[in-house]
C-alpha positions in Angstrom: 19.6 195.1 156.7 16.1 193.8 155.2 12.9 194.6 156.3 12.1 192.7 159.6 8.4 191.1 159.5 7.0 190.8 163.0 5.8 187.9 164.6 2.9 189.9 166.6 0.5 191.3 164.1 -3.1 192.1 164.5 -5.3 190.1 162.6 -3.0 187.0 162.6 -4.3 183.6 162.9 -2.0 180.3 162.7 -4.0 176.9 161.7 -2.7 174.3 163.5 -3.5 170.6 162.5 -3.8 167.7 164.9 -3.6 164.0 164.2 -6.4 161.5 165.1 -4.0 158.7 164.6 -0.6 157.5 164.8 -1.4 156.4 161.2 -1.6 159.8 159.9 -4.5 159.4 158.0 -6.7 161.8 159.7 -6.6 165.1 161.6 -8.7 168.2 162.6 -7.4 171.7 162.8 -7.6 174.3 165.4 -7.0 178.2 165.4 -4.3 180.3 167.7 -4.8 184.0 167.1 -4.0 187.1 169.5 -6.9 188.6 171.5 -6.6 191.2 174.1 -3.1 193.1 175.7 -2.4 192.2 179.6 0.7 193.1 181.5 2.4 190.0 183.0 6.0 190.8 185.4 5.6 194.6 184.1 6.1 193.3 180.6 3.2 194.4 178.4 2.0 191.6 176.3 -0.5 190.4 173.4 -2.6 187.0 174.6 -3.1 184.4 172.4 -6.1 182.2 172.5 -6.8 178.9 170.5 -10.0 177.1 169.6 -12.9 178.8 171.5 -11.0 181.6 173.4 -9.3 179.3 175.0 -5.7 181.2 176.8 -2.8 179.9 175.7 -0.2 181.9 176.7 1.4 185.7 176.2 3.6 186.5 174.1 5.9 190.1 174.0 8.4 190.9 171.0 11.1 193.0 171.3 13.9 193.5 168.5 13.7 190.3 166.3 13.0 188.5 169.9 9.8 186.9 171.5 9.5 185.8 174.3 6.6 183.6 176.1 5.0 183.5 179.4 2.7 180.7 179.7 -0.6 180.6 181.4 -0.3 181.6 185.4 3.6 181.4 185.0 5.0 185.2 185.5 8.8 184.1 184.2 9.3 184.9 180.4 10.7 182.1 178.7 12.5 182.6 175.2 10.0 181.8 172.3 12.3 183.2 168.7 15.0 185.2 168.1 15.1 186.0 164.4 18.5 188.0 164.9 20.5 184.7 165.7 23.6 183.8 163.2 25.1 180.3 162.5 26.7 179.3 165.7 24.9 181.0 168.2 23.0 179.2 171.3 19.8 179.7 172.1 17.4 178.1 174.8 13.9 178.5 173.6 11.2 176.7 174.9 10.0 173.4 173.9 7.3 170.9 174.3 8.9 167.9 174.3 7.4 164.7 175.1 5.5 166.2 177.4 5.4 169.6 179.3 7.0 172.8 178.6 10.7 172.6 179.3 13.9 174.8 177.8 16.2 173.0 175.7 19.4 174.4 174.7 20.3 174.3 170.6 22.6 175.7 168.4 21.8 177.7 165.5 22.5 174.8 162.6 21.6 177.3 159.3 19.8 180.6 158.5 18.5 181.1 155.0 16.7 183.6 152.9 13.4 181.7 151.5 11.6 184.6 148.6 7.9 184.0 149.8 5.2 186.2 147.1 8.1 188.7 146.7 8.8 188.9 150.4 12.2 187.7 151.9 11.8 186.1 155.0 15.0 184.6 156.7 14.0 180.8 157.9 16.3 179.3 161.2 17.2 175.8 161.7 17.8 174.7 165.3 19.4 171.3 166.6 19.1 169.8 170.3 23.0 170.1 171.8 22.3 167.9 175.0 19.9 165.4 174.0 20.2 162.3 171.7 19.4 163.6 168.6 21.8 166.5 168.1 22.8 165.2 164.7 18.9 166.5 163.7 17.1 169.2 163.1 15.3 170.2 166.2 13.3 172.8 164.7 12.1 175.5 162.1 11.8 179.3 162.9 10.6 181.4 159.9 10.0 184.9 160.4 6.7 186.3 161.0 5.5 182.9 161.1 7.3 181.2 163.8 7.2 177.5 163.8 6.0 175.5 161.2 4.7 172.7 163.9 2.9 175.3 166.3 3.6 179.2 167.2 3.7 178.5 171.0 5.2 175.4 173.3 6.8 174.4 170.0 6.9 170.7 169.7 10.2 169.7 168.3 10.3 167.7 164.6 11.7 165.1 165.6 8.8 163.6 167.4 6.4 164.9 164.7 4.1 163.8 162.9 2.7 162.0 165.8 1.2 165.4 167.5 0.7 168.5 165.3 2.1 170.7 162.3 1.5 174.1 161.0 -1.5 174.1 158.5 -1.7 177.7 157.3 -0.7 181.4 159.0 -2.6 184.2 157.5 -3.8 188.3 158.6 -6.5 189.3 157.2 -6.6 188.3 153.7 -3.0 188.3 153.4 -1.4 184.1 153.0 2.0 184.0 154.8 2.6 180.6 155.1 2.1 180.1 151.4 2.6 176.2 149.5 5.2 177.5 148.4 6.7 178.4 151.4 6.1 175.1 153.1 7.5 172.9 150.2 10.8 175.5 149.5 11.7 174.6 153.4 10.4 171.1 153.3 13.2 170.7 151.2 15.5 172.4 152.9 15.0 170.5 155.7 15.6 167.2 153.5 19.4 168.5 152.5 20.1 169.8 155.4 19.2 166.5 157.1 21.2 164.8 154.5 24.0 166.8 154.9 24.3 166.3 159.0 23.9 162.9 158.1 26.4 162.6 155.7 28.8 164.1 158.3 28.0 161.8 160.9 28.7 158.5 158.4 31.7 159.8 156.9 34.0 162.9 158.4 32.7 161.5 162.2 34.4 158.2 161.7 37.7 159.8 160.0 38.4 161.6 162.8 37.4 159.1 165.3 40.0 156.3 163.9 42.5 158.9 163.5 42.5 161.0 167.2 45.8 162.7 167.8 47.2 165.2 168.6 47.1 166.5 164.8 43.2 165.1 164.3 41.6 168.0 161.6 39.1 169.6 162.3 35.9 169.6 159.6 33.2 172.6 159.0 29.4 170.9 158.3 30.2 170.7 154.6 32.6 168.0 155.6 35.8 169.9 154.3 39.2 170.0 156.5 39.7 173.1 157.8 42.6 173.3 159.7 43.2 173.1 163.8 43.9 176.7 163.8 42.1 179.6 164.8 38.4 179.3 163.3 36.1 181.7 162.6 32.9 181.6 164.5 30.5 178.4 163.6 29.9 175.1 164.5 32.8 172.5 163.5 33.4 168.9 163.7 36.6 167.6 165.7 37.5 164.3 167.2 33.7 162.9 166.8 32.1 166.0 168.7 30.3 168.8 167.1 32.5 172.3 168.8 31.4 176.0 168.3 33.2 178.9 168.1 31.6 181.4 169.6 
């Protein structure tokens, strides 16, 4: 198994840029960065701050998981998990048009993007009880987090109206490099046009032909078979199904 970056790390400050306008042609940025431990439900935590010490939350990592307990809440809500494989479910939180609310998604694609030398493995997430499960709900990418805002993530598909993920560093050290940023903004761009693809083409194949011997399709859009499937997420009779 590779190296696991962490997500806490002393030193670390994320630069998170705001929008002045719906037009996008303006925006200021504003720091989160970890300050201070405090012990919230017997959980010892790292605080983070933003902007002028302002608290923002705590955050605790454990294993390739973080979790989040936001400001006078003593309930830990799921933040990452950077252990999670294609197919899996997770409910992490989400700030989505408006307040701080859980939102179950499955676990669309994890890939291995080479950042300076380092591997670092970046998650793709999609919403499986809202509207828009055909998109990608969000971005984890290790050590980083999200690339919209590390804490009450706002999900993609109602940015850029609010805020995106200008710059991560510690210390001198650039983690969320140009580099990064445009080898997952295009991942983002095939993955998106491969969901969609799915949804014009295999979707309607199986909808006009639901039987009893309908096929079941993997996201590529290939047949495989109405046996028994390995685990992943499939397309059958116009629904997405996991296997677990």
């Amino acid at each position: 198994m590779s190296y696991y970056h962490p997500f806490i790390e002393e030193g670390k400050v994320w630069k998170v840029a705001h929008y002045r306008n719906e037009l996008l042609t303006d925006y200021w940025t504003e720091n989160y960065y970890f300050e201070g431990d405090t012990v919230i439900a017997d959980i010892h935590c790292v605080k983070m701050m933003h902007g002028d010490a302002e608290y923002t939350g705590a955050v605790h990592e454990e294993g390739m998981k973080v979790g989040y307990f936001a400001p006078g809440s003593q309930s830990e809500a799921l933040l990452y998990d950077f252990g999670v494989k294609v197919g899996d479910i997770v409910t992490p939180l989400m700030d989505y048009l408006g307040g701080n609310k859980t939102y179950k998604c499955v676990i669309t694609d994890v890939l291995t993007i080479n950042n300076d030398g380092e591997n670092l493995r970046c998650i793709f997430l999609s919403p499986i009880e809202l509207d828009y499960q055909n998109q990608i709900f969000g971005v984890w990418v290790e050590s980083v987090g999200s690339i919209v805002c590390p804490v009450a993530d706002v999900p993609l598909i109602i940015t850029p109206v609010g805020q995106f993920l200008d710059g991560c560093v510690v210390g001198e050290k650039e983690l969320y490099t140009a580099g990064l940023r445009s080898a997952i903004n295009e991942t983002i761009q095939k993955v998106g046009a491969r969901k969609t693809a799915i949804h014009d083409t295999p979707f309607q194949q199986i909808v006009n032909c639901k039987s009893a011997n309908s096929k079941c399709y993997d996201l590529s859009g290939r047949p495989v078979g109405n046996g028994p499937l390995p685990r992943g997420v499939y397309i059958k009779d116009g629904r997405k199904m996991v296997v677990k």
